[in-house]
Each structure stands twice: as structure tokens, then as C-alpha cells.
N, CA and C of each residue as an Amber inpcrd file, in Angstrom:
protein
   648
  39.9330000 109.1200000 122.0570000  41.3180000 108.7300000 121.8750000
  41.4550000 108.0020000 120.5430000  42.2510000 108.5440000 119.6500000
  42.5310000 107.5420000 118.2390000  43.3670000 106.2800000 118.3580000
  42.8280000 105.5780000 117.8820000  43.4210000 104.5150000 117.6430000
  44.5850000 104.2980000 116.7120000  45.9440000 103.5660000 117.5530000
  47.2060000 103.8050000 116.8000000  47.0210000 102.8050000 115.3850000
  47.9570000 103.4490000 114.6040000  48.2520000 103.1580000 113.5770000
  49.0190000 101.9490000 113.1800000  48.6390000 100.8980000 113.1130000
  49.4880000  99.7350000 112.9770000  50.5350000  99.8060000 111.9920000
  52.1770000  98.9980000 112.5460000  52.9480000  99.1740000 111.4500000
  52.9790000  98.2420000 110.2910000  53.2310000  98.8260000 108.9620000
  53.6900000  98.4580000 107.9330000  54.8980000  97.6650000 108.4610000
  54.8000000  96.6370000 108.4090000  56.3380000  95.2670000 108.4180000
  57.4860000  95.7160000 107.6080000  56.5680000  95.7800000 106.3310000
  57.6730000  96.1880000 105.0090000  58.2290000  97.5800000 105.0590000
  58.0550000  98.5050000 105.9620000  58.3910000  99.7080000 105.6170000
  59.9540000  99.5920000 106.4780000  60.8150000 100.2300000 105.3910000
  62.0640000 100.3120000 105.5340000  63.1850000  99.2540000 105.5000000
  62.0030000  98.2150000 104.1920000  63.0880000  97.1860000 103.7810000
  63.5870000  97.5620000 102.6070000  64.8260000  97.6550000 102.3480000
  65.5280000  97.8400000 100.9980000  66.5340000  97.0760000 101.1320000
  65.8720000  96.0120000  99.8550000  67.0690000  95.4340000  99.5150000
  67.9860000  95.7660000  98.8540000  68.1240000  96.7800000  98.3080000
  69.5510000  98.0090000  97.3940000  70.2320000  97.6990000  98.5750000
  70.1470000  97.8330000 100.2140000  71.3160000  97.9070000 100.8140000
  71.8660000  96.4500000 101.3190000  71.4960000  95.6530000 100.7340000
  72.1420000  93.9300000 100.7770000  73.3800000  94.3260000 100.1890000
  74.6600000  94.4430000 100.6670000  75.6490000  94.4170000 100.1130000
  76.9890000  92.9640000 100.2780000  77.4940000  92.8430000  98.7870000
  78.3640000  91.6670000  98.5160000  79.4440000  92.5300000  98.2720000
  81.0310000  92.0210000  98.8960000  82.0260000  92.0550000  98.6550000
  82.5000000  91.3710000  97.2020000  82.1400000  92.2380000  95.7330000
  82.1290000  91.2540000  94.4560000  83.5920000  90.9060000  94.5010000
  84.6790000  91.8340000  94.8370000  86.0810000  91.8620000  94.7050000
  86.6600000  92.5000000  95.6180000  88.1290000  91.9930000  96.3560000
  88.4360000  92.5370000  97.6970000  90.1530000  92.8790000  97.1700000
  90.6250000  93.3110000  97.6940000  92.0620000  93.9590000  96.9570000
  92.5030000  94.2050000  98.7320000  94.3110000  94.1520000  98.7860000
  94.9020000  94.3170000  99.8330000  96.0190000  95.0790000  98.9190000
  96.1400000  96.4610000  99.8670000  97.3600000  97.2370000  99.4560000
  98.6060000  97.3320000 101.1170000  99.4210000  97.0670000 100.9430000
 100.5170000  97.0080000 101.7490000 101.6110000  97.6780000 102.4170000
 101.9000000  98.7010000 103.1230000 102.9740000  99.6830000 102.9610000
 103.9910000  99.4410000 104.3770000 104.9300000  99.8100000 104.0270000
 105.9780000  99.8290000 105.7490000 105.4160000 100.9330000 106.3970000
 105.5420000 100.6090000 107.3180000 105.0540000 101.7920000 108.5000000
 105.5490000 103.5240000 108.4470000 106.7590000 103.4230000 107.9560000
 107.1790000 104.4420000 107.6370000 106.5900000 105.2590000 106.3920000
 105.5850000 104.2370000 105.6460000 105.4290000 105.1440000 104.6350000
 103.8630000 106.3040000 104.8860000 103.3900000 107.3980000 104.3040000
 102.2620000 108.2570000 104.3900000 100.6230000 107.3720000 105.2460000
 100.1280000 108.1430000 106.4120000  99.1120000 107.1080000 106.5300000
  98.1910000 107.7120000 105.1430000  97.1140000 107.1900000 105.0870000
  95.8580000 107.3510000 104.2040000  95.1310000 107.9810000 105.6740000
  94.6590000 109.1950000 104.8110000  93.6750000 110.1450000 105.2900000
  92.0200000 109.6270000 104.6730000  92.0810000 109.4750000 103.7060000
  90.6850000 108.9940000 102.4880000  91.0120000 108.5970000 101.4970000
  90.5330000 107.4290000 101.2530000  91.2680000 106.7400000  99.8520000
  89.8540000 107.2330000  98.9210000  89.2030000 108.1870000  98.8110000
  88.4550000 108.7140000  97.6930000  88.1670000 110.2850000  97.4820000
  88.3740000 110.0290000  96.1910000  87.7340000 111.6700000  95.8810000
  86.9290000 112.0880000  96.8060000  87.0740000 113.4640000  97.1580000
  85.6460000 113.7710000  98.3190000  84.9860000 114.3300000  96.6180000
  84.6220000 114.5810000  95.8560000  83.7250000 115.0670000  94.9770000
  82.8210000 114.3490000  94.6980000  83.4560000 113.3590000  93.5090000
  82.5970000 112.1090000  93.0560000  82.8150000 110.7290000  93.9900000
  83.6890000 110.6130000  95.1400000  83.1250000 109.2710000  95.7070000
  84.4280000 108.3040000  94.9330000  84.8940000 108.6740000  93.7150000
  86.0170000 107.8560000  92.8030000  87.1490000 107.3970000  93.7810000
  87.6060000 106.1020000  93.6900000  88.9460000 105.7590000  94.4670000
  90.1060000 106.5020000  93.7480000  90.8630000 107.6630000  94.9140000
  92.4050000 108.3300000  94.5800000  93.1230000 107.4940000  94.6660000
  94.3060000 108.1040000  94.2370000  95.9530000 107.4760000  94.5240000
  95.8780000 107.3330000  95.5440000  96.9690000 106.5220000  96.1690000
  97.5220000 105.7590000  97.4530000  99.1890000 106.7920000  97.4420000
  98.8610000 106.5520000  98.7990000 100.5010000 107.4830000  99.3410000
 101.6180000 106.8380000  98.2910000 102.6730000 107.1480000  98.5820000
 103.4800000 106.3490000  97.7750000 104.3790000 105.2540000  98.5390000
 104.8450000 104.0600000  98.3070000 104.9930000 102.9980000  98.7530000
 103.9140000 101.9000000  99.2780000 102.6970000 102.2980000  98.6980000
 101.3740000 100.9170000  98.9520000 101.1390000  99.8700000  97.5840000
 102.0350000  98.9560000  98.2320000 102.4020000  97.4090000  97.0280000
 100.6090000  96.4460000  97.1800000 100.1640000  95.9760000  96.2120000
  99.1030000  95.2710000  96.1630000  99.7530000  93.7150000  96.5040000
  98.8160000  92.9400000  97.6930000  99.4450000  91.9730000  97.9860000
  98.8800000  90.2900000  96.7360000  97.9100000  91.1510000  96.0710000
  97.4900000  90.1540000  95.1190000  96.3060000  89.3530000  94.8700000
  96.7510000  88.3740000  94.2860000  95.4540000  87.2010000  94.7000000
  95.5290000  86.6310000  96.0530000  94.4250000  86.4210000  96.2600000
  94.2910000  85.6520000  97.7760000  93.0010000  84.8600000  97.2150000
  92.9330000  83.8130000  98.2830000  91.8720000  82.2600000  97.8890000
  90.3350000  83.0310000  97.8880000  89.6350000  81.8370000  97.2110000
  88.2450000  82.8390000  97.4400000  87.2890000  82.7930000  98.9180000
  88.4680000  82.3070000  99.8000000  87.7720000  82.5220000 100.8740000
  87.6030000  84.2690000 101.5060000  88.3740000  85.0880000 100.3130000
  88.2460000  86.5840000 100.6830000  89.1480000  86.7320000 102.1300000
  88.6130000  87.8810000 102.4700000  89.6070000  88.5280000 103.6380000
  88.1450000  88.5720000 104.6750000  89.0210000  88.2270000 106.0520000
  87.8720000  87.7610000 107.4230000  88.2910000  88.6110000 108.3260000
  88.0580000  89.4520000 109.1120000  88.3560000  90.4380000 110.0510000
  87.3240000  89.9840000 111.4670000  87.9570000  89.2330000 111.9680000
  87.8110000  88.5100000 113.6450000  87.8860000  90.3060000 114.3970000
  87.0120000  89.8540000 115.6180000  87.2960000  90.9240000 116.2020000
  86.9520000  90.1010000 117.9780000  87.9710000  90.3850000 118.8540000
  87.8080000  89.3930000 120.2470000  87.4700000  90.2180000 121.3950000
  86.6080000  90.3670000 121.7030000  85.8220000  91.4120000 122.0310000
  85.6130000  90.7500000 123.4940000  86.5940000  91.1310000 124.4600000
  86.3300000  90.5770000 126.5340000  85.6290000  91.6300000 127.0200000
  84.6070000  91.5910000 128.0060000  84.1500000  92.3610000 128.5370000
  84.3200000  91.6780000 129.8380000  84.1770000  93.0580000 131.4220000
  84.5760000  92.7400000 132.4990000  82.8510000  93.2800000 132.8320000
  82.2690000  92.4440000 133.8870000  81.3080000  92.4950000 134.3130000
  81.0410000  92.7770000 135.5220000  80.1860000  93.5050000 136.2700000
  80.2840000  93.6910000 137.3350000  78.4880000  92.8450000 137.8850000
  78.6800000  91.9080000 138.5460000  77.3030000  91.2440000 139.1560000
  77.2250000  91.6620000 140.9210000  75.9890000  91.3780000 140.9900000
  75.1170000  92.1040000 142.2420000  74.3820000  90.9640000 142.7640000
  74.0220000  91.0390000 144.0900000  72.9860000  89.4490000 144.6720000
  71.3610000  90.1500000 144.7610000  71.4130000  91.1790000 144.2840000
  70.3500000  90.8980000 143.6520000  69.9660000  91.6790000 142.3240000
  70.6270000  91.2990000 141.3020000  70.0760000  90.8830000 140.0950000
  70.9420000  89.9100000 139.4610000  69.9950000  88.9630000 138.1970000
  70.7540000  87.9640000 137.7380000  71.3250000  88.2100000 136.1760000
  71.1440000  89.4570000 136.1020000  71.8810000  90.2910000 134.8280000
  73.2300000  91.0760000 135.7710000  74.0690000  91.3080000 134.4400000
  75.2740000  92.2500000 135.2580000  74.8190000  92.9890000 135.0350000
  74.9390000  94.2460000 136.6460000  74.5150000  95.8940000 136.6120000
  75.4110000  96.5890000 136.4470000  76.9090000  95.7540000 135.8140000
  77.9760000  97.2480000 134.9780000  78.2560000  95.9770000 134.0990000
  79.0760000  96.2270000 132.9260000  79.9180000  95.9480000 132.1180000
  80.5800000  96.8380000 131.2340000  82.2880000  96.3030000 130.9950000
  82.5750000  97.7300000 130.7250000  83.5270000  97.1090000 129.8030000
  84.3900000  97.3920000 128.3160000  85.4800000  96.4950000 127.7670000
  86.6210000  96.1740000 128.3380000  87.1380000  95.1030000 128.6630000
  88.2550000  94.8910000 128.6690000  89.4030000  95.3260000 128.0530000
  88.8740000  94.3830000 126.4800000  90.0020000  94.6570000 125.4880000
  89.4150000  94.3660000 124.3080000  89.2360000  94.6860000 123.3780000
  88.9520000  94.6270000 122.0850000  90.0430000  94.0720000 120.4700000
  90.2180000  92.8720000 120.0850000  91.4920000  92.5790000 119.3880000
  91.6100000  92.8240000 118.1480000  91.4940000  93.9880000 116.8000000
  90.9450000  93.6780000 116.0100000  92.2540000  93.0910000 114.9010000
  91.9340000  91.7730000 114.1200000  92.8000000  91.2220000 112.8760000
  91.8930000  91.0210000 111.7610000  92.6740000  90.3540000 110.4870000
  92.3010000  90.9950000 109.3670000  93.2990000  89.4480000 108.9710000
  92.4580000  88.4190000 108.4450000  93.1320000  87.1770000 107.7510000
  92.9920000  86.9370000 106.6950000  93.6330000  86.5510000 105.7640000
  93.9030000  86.3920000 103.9930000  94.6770000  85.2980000 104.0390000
  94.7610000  84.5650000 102.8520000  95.8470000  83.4560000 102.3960000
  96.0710000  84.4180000 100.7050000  97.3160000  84.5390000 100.8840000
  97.7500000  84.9690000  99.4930000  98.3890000  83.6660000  99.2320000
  98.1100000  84.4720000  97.3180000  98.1840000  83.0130000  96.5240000
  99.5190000  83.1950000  95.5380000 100.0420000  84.5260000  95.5260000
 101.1920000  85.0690000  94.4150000 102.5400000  84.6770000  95.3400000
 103.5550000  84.6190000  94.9260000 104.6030000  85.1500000  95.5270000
 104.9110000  85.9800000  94.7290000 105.3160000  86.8730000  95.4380000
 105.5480000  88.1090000  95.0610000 106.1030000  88.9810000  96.2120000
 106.7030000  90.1310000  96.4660000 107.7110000  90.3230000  97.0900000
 106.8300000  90.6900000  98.8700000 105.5990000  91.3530000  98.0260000
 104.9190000  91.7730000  99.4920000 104.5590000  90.3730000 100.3810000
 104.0600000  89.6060000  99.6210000 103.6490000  88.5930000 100.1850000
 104.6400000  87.7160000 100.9890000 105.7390000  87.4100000 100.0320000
 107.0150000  87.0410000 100.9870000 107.2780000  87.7440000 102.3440000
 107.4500000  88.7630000 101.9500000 108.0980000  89.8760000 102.8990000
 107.3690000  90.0650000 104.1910000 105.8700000  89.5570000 104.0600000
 105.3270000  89.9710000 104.8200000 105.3630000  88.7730000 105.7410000
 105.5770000  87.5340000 105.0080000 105.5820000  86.2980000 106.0060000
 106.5390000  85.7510000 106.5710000 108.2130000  86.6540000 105.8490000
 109.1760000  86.2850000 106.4770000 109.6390000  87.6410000 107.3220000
 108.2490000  88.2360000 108.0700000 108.6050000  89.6270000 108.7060000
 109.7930000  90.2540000 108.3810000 109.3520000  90.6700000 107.1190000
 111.0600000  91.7540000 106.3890000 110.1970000  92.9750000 106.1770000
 110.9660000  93.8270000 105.9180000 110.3080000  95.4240000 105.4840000
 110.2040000  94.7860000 104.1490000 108.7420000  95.7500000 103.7060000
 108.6650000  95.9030000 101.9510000 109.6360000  96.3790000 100.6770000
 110.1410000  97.5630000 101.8670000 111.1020000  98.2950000 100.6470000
 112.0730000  98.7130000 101.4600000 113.4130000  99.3690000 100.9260000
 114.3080000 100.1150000 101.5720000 115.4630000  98.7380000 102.2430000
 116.0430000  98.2880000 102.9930000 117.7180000  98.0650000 103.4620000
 116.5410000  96.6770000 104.0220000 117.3040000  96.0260000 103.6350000
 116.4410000  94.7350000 104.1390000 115.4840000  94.0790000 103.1980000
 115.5280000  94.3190000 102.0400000 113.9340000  93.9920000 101.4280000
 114.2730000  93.6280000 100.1570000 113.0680000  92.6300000  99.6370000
 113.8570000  91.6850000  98.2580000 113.7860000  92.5930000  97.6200000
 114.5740000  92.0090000  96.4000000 114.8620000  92.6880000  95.0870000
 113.7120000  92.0410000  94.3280000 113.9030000  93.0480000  93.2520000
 112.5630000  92.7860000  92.6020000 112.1720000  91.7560000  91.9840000
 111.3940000  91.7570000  91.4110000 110.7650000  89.9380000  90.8480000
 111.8530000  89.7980000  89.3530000 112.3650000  88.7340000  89.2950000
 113.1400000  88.0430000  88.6890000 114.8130000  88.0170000  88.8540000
 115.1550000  88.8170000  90.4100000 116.0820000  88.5380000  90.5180000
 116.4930000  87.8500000  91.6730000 117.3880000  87.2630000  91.4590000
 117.8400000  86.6350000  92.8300000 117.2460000  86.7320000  93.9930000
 116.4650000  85.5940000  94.8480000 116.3780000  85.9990000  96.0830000
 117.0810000  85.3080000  97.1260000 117.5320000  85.8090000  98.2180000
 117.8510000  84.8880000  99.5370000 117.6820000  85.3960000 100.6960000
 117.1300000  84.2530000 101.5610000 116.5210000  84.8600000 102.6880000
 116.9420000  83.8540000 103.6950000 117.4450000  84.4030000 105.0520000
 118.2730000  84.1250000 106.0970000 117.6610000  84.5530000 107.7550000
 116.7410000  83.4440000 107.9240000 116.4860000  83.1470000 109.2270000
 117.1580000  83.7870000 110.0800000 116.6530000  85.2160000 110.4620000
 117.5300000  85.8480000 111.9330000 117.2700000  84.6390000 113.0720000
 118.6150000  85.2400000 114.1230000 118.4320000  84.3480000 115.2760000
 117.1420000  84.4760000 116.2620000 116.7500000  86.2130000 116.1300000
 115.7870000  86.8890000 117.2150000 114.9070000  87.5360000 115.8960000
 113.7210000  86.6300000 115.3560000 113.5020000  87.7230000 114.3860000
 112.5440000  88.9360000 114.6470000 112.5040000  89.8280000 113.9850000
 111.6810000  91.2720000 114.1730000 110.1370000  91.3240000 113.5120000
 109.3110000  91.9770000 113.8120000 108.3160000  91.5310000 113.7110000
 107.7230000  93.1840000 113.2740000 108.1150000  93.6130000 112.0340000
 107.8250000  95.1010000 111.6310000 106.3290000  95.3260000 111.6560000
 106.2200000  96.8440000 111.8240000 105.0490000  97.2300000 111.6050000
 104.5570000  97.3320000 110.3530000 103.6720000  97.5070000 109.9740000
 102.9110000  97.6830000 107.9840000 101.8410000  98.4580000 108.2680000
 101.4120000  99.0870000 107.4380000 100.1260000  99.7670000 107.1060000
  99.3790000  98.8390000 106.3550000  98.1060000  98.9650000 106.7360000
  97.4730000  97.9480000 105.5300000  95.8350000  98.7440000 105.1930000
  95.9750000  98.0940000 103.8690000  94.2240000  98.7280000 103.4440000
  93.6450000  97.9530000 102.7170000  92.2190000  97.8490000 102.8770000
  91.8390000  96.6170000 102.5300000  90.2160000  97.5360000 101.9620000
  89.8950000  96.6760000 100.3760000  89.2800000  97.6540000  99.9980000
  88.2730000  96.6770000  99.1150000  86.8250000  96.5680000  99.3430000
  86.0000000  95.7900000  98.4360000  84.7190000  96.5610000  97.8190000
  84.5230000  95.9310000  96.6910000  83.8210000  96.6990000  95.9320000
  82.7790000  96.1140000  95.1820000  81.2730000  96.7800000  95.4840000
  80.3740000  96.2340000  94.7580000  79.3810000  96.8550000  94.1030000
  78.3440000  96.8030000  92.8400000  77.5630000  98.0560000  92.1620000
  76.1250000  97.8970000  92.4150000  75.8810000  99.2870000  92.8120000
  74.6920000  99.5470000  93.0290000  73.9010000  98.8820000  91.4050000
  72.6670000  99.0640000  91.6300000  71.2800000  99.1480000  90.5970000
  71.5810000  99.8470000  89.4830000  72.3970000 100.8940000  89.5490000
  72.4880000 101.5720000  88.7140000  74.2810000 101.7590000  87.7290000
  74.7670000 100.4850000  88.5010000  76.0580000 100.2430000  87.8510000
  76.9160000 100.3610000  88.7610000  77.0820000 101.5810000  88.8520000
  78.3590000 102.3040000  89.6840000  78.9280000 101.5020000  91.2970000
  80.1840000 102.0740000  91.3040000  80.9870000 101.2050000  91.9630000
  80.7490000 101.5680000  93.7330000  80.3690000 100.6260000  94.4800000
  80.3360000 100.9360000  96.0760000  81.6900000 100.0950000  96.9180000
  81.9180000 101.2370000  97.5450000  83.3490000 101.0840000  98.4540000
  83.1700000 100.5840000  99.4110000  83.9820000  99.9650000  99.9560000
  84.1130000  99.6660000 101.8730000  85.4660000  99.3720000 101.7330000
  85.7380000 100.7230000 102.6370000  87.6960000 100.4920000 102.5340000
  87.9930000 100.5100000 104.3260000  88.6700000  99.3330000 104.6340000
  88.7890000  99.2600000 106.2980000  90.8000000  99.5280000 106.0970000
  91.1500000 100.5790000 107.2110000  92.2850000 101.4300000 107.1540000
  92.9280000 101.1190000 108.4440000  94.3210000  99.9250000 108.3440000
  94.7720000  99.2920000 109.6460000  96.0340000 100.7070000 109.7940000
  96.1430000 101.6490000 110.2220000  97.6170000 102.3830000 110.2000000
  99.0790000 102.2920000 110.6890000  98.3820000 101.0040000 111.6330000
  99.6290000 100.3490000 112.5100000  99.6890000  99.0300000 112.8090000
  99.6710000  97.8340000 111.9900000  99.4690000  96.5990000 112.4060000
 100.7250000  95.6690000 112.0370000 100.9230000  94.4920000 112.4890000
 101.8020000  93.6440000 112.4000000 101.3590000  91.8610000 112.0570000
 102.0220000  91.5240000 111.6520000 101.5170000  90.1660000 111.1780000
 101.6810000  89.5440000 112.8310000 100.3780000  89.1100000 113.3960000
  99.9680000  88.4270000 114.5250000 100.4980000  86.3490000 114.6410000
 100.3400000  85.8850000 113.3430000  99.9620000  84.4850000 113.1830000
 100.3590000  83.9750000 111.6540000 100.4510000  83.1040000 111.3960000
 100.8500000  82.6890000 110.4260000 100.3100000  80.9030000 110.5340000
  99.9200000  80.5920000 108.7770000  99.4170000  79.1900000 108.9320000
 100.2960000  78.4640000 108.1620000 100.2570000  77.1910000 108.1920000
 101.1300000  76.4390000 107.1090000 101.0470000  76.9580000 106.0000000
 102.5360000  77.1690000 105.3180000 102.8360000  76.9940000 103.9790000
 103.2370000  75.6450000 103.0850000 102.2890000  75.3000000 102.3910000
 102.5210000  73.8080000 101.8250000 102.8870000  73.8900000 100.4480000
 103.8360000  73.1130000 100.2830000 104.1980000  72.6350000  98.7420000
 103.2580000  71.2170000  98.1540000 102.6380000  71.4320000  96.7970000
 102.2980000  70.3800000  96.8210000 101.9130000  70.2760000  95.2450000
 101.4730000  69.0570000  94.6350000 100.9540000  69.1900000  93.2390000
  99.1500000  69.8390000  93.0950000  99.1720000  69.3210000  94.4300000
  97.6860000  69.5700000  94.0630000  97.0260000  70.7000000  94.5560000
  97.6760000  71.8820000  95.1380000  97.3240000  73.0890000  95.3250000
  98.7360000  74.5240000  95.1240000  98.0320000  75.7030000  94.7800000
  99.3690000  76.9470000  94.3980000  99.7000000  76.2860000  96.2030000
 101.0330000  77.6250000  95.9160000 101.7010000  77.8320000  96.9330000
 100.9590000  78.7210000  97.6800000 100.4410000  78.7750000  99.1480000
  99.5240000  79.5960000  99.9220000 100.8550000  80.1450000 101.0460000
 100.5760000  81.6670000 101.3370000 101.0120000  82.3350000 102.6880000
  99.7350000  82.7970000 103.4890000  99.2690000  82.2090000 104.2300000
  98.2650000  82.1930000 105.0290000  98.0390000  83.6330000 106.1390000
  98.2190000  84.1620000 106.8740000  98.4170000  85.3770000 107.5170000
  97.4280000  86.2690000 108.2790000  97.5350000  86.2890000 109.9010000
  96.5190000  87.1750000 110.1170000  97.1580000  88.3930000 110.7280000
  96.6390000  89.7110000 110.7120000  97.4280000  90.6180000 111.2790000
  96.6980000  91.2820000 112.0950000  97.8010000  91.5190000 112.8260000
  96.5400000  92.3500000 114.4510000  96.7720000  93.9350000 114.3350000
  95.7690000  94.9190000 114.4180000  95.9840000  96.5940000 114.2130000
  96.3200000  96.9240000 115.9140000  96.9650000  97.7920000 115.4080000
  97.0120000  98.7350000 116.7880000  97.0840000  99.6680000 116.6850000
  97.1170000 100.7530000 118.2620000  96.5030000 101.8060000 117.7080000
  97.8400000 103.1210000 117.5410000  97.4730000 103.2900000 116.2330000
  98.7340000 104.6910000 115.9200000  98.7630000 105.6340000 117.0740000
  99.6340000 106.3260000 117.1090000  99.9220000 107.2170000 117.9670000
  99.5150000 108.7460000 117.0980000  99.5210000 108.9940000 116.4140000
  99.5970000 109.7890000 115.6620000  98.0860000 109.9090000 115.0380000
  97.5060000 109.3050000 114.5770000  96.1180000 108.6480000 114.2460000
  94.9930000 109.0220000 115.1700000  95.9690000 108.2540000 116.2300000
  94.8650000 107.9960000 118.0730000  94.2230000 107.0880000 117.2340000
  94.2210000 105.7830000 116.5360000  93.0110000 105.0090000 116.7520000
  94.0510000 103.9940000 116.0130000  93.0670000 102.5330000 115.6500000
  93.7960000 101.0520000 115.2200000  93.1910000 101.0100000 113.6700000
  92.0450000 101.7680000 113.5640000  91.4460000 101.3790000 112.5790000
  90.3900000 102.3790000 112.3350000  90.2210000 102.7990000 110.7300000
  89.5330000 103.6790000 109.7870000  89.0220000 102.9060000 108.9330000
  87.4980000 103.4980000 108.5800000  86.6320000 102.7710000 107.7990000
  85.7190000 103.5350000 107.0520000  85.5260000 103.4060000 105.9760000
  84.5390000 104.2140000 104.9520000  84.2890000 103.4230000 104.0270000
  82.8310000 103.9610000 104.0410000  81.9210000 103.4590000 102.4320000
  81.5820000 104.9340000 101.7720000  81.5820000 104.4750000 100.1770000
  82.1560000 105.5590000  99.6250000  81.6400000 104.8670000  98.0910000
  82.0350000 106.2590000  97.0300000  81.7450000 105.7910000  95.6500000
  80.6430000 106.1530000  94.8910000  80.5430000 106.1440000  93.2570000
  79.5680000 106.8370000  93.1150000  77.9140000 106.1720000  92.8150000
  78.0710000 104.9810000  92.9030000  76.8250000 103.9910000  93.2750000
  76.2440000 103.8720000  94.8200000  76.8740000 104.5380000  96.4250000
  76.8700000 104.1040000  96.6630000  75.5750000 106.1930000  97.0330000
  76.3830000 106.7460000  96.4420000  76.1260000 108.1180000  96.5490000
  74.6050000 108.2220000  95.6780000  74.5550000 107.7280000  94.8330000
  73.4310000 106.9840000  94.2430000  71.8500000 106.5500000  94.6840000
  72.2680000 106.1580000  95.7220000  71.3840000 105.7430000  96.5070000
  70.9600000 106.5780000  97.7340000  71.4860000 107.4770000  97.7430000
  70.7120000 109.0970000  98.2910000  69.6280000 109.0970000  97.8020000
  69.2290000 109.1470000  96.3440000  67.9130000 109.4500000  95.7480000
  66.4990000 108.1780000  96.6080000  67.2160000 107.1130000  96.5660000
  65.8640000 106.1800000  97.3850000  65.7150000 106.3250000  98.7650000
């Protein structure tokens, strides 16, 4: 009988796949506008155009963007074992939190639950704004895409684009005026799941650094 082969520890450590979010970008759209099928070239991996009506929500703090996910499970226990012999999900919650740092129309819009564009929605930056506390306010749907990017060894750019197709602003944190910090809209938004889609959420890594790394 041969004697097994002890493992190598190190085999199948690569650190090429340690990946950092260097820069994170939020694009914004009303519900009504095109979902995103793939936000990249299928050839080279390159980030395409965006449907039309996806507004960039800006700077946000460098605490980046945090995607909580509340994950209940229902358990089923037995008298005799002291593990559960079913568990099955409950409910799964997934949100997506940022503090934007611009005002700017998405960012407003999004915290005073208004549509982005179209009958209801500010005018553009430098003109007049006013905004009027409904009695019952509405709480619109948005598309959102959220997209960070970092380079392989060899330069090139690696994707991770997470694709909400149906979500709504869930929560909101203080907005403070003050000397000693910008103006912050704080914001978390909860996905749900499209009808059209069948799902809450789309996700791809992508790009041509990331394609790159086929060769190792």
C-alpha cells in the first residue's frame, strides 16, 4: 500500500486574488428606466454604456458602500440530537448603505423620496429648488448599481458590479449642518425582487485585468 502524499499548505495560495475596492461609484435610475442586463463588453471585459437615465450619485465618505445582508433561518430541532436536523431560510434582507457627500439632484431626490427625472423631480443644478413635505409621503422605487474597481499585477482594471433592479430607500440617518463637517445624506436601501428579472440582485466580476489572470 503507498503511502499518501502529504499536502503542500501553500498550494493554492494566490495572493493576485486579495482583492481591494480602490474606487466605488453609485449610478442611480427611476424604476421606470432600462434594467442593466451586463454593464461590460462581453469581448474585452471593458465597462459599456448604462441604459439611459443612470445619474451618478457622487462622492460618498470614505467609509465606501456596506451591503448588510439579514439572513433568519427557521430550524427544525429533535430530542435526540443537539444540532438542528432541518433548517431552511426564512427571509433573507439584502441593503446597500452610503453617506453621500454632493448635493446634487440624485442625492436629494433620493432622500426626499422624489423620482430622479420626469413630473416631480428637481430642476437642474443652479436653478431654483423647492421642496414640499407631502402629507403621506411615497417611497419610489430606483434601480441602483454599484460598481468598484481594482488592478490586477498587470495594470488593468477588475470589476465587481452588484445590480439592485428594484430597490427603495429603506432608512435614512441624520442630516447635519455644521462648520466642521460637508453636508452628509446618509441612506440605506433595501432590493427586492423584480418581477420581470425574477431576482433582487445581479452580480459580476469582470474586466480586462481580471481576465488576465486566466493565465495563472
Amino acid at each position: 500500500m503507498s503511502t499518501p502524499t502529504p499536502p503542500v499548505l501553500e498550494d493554492g495560495l494566490r495572493n493576485d486574488l486579495i482583492r481591494k475596492q480602490l474606487l466605488q461609484v453609485i449610478f442611480a435610475a427611476d424604476y421606470s428606466a432600462a434594467a442593466i442586463t451586463s454593464p461590460f463588453d462581453t469581448t474585452t471585459g471593458a465597462l459599456a454604456a448604462l441604459p439611459t437615465g443612470y445619474v451618478p450619485i457622487g462622492y460618498t465618505t470614505d467609509d465606501g458602500i456596506t451591503f448588510p445582508t439579514d439572513l433568519s433561518m427557521s430550524d427544525v430541532t429533535s430530542s435526540q440530537s443537539t444540532e438542528p436536523t432541518r433548517s431552511d431560510v426564512e427571509s433573507e434582507v439584502l441593503t446597500a448603505s452610503y453617506v453621500a457627500q454632493e448635493t446634487n439632484r440624485a442625492t436629494v431626490a433620493m432622500y426626499e423620496n422624489m423620482p430622479l427625472s420626469g413630473d416631480g423631480s428637481l430642476p437642474e443644478i443652479g436653478e431654483p429648488w423647492a421642496l414640499t413635505r407631502p402629507a403621506t409621503p411615497r417611497l419610489p422605487y430606483y434601480r441602483m448599481l454599484f460598481v468598484g474597481v481594482d488592478y490586477g499585477d498587470d495594470g488593468g482594471e477588475i470589476y465587481v458590479a452588484k445590480f439592485l433592479p428594484k430597490a427603495r430607500v429603506s432608512s435614512k440617518d441624520d442630516s447635519q449642518w455644521a462648520r466642521s463637517t460637508e453636508t452628509q445624506r446618509p441612506v440605506t436601501v433595501q432590493a427586492y425582487r423584480d418581477p420581470v428579472l425574477k431576482t433582487a440582485k445581479k452580480e459580476w466580476i469582470d474586466g480586462p485585468g481580471w481576465r488576465a489572470l486566466a493565465a495563472g
